[in-house]
N, C-alpha and C positions, 0 to 999 in steps of 0.2 A: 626553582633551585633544587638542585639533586640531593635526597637525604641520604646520601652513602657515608660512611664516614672511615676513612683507614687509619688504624690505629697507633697511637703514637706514645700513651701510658698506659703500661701492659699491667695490671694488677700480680701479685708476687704469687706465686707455685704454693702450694703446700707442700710440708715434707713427705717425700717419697714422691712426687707429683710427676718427674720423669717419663717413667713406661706409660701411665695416665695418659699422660699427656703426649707420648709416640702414636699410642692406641686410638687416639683421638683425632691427630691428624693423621692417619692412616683412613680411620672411617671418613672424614670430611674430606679426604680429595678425591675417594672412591665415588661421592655421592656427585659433587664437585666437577669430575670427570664424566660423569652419566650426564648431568643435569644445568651444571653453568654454577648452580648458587642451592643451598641446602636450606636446611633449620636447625637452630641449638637443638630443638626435639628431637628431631629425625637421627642425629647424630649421636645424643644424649642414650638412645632407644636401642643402640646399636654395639658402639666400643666396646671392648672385653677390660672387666677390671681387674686389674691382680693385685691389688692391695686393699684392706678394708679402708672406707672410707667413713667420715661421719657426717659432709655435707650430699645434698643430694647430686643426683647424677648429672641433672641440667647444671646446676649450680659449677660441678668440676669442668664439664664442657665448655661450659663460656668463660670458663678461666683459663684451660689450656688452650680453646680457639684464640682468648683476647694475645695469646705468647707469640701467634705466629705475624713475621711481617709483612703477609699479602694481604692479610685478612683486611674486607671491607666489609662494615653493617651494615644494612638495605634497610634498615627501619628502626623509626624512633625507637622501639622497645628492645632492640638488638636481637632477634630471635632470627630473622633472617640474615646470610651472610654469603659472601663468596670468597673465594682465593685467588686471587686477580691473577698471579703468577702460573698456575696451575692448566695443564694441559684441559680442554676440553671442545666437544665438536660447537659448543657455542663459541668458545674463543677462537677457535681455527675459522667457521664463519663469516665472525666479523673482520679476522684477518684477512680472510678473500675479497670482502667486501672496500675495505681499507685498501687493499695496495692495488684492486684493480679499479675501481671508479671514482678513492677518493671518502674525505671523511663527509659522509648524507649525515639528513635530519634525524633524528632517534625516533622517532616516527615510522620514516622510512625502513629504521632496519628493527624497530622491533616488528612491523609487519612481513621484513625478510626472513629474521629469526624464530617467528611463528607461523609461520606460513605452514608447517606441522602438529600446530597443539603443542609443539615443545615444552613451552612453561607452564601445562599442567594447570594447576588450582591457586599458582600465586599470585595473590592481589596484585592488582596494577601499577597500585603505586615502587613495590618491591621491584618488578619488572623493569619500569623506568628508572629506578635507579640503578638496576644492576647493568644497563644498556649505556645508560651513562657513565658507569664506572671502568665498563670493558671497553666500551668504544673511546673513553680518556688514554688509558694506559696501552691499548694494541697501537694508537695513533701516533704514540709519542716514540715505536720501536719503527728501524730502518726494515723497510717488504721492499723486495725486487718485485715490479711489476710482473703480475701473473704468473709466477714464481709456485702458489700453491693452487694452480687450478688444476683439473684434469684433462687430460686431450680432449676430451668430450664439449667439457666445457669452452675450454677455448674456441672449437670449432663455431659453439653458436652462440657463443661473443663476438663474433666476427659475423654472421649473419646477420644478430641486433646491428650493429654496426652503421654494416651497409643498410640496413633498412632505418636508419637515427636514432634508434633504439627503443623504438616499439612496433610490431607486428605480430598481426594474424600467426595462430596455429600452420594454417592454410605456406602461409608464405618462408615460415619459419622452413617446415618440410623444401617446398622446393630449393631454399638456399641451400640446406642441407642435405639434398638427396645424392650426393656421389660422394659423399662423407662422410654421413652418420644414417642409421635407422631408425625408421619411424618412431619404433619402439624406446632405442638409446636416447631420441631428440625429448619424448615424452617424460622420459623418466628421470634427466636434466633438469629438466621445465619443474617438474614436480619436487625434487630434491635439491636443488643449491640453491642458493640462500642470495646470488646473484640475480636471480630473476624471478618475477614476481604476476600474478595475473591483474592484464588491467581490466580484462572485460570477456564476456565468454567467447572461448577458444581465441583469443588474444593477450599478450604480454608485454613486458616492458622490462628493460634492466634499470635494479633498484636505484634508485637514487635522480633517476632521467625523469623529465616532467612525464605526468601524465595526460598524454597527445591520445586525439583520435586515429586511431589507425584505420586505415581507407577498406571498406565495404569489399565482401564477394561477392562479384555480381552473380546472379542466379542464374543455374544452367540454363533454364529456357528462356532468359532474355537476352543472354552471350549468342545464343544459339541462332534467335530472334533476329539479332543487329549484321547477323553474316548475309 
């Protein structure tokens, strides 16, 4: 069971708590916008106060965070959080992931959405929650199929394709050699969050089982059989 929890009694402002509390989610979707999901600390560590205050910093932050209506906690002690609504390259992500193959296992796409070290130093369990809370809410909004991919992309979505959707580095290229470069096919492979490595110099688009893709035969036994 996912422990995210979106908020529904918001505890009341102090007075003058306003700017506070602008200041506050200004910093939290800045982090938010970087990152997918923050910390009360990180946030708390950050905001500009322009009123004195006499509870502490974290204390104002989890009271201006608990005001907003995206906010979701990622863990029992509420320190972790995200803003579901809020633009970021994780949410755009799982949006590609979403409207081009469909809602996969949280599994599957938190290994798509790390497949860079993205998420840092946060516990796992934070993580799967946060995966489950963004892949809840992207799933429940109308995506035009392939709508936010890039030509690039597309082109070797359509390679996978025709190959079922897993193949060699090796064959990935030739599908793609009178429409993408070596180079652009690599750095695809490396950067969207659509495809994923199943094995060396081999991949697979996320969510497709993971199949053996067929061997290269070695040049001097091709050579050999002529």
């Amino acid at each position: 069971m996912s422990s995210f929890v979106l908020m529904s009694d918001r505890p009341e402002m102090p007075s003058g708590a306003v700017c506070i509390g602008a200041a506050v989610e200004r910093m939290a979707v800045r982090f938010v916008k970087a990152w997918g999901f923050s910390t009360v600390e990180t946030v708390a560590g950050r905001f500009r106060m322009t009123t004195k205050a006499t509870a502490s910093r974290a204390a104002i932050a989890r009271r201006a965070l608990a005001e907003l209506p995206d906010l979701a906690w990622l863990d029992p002690t509420r320190e972790w959080f995200t803003l579901l609504d809020r633009e970021s390259a994780m949410r755009i992500a799982v949006a590609k992931i979403v409207s081009t193959v469909g809602v996969v296992d949280h599994a599957e796409l938190e290994l798509a959405l790390g497949k860079r070290h993205s998420f840092g130093a946060a516990p796992p369990p934070v993580v799967r929650a946060y995966v489950s809370a963004l892949a809840a809410r992207v799933a429940r909004e109308r995506l035009f199929p392939g709508a936010l991919l890039s030509p690039e992309e597309k082109v070797v979505l359509g390679a996978f394709e025709h190959a079922g959707g897993a193949a060699t580095l090796e064959d990935l290229r030739e599908r793609t050699r009178h429409r993408l470069a070596s180079a652009a096919l690599t750095r695809v492979l490396q950067a969207s969050p659509l495809f994923v490595r199943s094995a060396r110099a081999a991949y697979r688009v996320v969510g497709s089982p993971l199949l053996p893709v067929p061997a290269l035969v070695p040049w001097r036994q091709w050579q050999a059989a002529l």
